[in-house]
SERO-4910 file (N, C-alpha, C, O; in steps of 0.05 Angstrom, whole numbers):
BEGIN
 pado doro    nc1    nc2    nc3   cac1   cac2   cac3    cc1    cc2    cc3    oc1    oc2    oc3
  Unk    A   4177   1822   1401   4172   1793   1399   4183   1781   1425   4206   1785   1433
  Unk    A   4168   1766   1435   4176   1753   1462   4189   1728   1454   4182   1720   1431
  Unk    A   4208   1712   1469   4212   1685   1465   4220   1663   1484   4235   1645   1489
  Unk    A   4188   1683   1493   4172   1654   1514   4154   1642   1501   4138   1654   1487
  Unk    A   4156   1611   1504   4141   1595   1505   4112   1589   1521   4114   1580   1544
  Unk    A   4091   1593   1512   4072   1577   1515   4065   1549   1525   4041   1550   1525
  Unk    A   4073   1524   1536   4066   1502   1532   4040   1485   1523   4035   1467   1508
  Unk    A   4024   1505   1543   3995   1496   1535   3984   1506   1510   3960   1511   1507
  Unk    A   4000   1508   1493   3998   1521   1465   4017   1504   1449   4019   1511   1426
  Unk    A   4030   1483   1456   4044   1464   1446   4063   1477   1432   4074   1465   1414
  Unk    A   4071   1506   1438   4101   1523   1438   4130   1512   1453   4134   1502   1474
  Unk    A   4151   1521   1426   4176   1508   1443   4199   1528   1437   4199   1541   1416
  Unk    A   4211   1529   1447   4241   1547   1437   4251   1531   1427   4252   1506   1430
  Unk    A   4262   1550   1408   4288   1543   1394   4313   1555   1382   4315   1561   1358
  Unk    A   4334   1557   1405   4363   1576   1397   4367   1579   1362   4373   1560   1348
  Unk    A   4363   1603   1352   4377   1596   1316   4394   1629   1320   4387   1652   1327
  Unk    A   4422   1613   1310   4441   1644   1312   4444   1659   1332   4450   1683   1330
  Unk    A   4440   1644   1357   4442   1653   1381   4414   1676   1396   4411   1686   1417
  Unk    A   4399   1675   1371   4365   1677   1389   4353   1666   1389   4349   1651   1370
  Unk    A   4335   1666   1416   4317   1649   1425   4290   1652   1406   4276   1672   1411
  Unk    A   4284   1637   1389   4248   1637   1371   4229   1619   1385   4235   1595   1388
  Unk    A   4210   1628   1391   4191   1610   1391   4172   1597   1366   4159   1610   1349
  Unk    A   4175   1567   1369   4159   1559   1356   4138   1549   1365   4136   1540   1387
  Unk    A   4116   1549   1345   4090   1552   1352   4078   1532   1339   4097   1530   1323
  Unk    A   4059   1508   1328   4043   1499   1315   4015   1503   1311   3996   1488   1313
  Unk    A   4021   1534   1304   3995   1542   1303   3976   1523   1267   3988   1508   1252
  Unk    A   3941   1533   1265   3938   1522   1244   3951   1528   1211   3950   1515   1191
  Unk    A   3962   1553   1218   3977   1560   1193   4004   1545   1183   4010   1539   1160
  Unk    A   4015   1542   1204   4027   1534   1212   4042   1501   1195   4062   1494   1183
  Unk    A   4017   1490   1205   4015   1467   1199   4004   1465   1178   4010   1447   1163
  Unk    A   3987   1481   1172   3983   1472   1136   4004   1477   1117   4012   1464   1098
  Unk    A   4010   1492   1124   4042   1496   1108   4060   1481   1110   4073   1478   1090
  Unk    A   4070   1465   1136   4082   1444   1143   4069   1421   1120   4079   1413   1100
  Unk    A   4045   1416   1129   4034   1388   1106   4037   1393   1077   4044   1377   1060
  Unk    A   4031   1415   1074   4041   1410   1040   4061   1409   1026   4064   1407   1002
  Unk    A   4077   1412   1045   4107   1409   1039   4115   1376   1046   4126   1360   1032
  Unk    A   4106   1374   1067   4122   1344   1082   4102   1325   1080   4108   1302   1087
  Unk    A   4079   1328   1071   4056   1305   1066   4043   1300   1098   4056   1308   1117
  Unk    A   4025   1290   1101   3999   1286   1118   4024   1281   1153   4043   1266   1161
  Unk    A   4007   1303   1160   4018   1304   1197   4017   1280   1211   4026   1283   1234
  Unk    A   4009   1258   1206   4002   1237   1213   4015   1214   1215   4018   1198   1233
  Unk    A   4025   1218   1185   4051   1197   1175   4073   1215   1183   4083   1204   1202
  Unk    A   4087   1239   1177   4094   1258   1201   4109   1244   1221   4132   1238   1224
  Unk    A   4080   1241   1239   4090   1242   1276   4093   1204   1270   4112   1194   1283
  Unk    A   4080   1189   1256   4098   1165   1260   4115   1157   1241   4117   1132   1239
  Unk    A   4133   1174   1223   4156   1167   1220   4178   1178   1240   4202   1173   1237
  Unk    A   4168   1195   1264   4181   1209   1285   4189   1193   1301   4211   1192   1312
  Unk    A   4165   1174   1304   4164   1148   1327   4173   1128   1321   4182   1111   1336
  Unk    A   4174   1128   1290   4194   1103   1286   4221   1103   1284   4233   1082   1284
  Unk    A   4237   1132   1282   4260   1145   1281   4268   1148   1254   4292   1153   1249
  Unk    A   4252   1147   1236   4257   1152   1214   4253   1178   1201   4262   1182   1178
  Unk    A   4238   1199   1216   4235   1224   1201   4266   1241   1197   4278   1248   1217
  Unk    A   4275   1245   1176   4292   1260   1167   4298   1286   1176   4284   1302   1188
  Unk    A   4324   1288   1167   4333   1324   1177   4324   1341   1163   4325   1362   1175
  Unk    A   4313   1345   1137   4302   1357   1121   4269   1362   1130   4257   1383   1129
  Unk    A   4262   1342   1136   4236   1340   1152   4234   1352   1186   4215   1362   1198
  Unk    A   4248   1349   1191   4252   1361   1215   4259   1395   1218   4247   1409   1234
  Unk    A   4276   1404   1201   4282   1429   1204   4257   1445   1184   4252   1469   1185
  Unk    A   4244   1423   1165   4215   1444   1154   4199   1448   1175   4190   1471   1177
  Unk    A   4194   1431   1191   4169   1432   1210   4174   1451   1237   4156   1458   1253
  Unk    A   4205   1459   1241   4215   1477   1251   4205   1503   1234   4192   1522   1244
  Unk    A   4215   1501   1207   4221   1535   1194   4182   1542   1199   4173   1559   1215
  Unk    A   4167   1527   1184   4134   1538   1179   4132   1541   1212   4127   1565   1217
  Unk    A   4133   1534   1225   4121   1527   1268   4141   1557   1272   4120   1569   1272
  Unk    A   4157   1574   1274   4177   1593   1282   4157   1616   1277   4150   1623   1254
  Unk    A   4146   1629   1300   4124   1646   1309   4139   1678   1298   4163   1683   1302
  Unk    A   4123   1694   1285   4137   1710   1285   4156   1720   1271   4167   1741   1274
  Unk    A   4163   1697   1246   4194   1691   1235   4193   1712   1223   4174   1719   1209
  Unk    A   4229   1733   1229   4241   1757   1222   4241   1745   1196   4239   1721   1190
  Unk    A   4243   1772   1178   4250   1767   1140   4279   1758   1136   4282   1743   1116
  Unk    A   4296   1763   1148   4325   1759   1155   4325   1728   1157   4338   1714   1142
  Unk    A   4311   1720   1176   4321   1683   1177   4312   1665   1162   4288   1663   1155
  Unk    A   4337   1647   1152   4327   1635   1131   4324   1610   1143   4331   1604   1166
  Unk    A   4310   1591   1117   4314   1573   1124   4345   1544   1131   4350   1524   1145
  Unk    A   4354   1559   1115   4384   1546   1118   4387   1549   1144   4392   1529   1158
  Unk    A   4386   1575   1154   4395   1587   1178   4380   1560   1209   4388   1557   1232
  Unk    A   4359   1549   1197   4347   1533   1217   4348   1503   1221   4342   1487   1239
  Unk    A   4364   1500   1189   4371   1460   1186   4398   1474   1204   4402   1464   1227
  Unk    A   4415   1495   1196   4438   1498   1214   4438   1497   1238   4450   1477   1246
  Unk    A   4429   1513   1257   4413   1504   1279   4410   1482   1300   4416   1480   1324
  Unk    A   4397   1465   1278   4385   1445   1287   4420   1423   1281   4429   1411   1301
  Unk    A   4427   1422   1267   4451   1402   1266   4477   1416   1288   4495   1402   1298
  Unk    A   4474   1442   1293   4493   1450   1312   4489   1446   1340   4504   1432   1354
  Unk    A   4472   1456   1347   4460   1439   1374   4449   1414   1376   4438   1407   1397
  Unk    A   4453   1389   1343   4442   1363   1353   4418   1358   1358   4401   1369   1372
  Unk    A   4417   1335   1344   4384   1321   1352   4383   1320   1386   4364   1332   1396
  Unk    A   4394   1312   1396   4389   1315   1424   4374   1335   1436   4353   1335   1448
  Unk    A   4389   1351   1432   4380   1389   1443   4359   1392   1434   4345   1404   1449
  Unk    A   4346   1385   1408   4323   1395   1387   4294   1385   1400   4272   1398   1401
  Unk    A   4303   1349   1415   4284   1332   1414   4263   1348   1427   4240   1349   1418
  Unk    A   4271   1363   1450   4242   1363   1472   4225   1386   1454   4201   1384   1460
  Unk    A   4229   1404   1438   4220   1413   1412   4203   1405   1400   4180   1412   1398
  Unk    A   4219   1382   1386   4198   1364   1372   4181   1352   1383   4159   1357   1374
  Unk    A   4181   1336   1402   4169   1322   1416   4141   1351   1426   4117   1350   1421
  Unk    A   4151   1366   1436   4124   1382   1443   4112   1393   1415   4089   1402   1418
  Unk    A   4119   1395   1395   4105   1405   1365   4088   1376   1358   4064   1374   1353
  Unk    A   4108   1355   1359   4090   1331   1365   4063   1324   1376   4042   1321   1365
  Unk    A   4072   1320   1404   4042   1323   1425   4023   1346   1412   4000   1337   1414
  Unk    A   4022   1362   1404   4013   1388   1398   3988   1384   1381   3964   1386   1383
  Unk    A   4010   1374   1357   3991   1353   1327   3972   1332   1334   3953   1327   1320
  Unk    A   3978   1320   1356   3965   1289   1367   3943   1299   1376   3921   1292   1367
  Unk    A   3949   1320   1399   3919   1324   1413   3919   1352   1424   3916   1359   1447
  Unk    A   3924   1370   1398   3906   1388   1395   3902   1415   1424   3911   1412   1446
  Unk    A   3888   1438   1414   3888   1444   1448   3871   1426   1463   3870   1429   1488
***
């Protein structure tokens, strides 16, 4: 498993437990994301409004994580994400974002 990023695939790293994962928004991806977190849409503008949650945030991480070993859980990725900070996470999101918006 590589954990390089893609861009033009709207791929992003993301450190969990001290390895690098790539996440991906592929279409599987994201349907699994939506039925959990409700329509991608409302999604990316509760993102924009700063209202999307940490619970929401670290799902759309766990389903997007390319590859994901049987070993990582999901705990293991809200952890993660609160250890390195929304800050560190954003350019992440923000490219899984763009991704959803407009597509390849």
């Amino acid at each position: 498993m590589s954990a390089t990023a893609n861009p033009l695939r709207g791929e992003a790293v993301l450190r969990i437990g001290g390895t690098a994962h790539v996440l991906r928004p592929s279409f599987g991806a994201l349907v699994a994301a939506e039925a959990e977190l409700g329509p991608l849409f409302a999604l990316v503008e509760r993102a924009a409004d700063g209202r999307l949650a940490l619970g929401e945030l670290a799902g759309l991480f766990w389903h997007c994580v390319r590859d994901r070993p049987a070993e990582l859980t999901r705990e293991a990725v809200g952890e993660a994400v609160v250890a390195q900070g929304l800050a560190a996470v954003t350019p992440a999101l923000r490219m899984l974002l763009g991704q959803i918006l407009q597509g390849r």
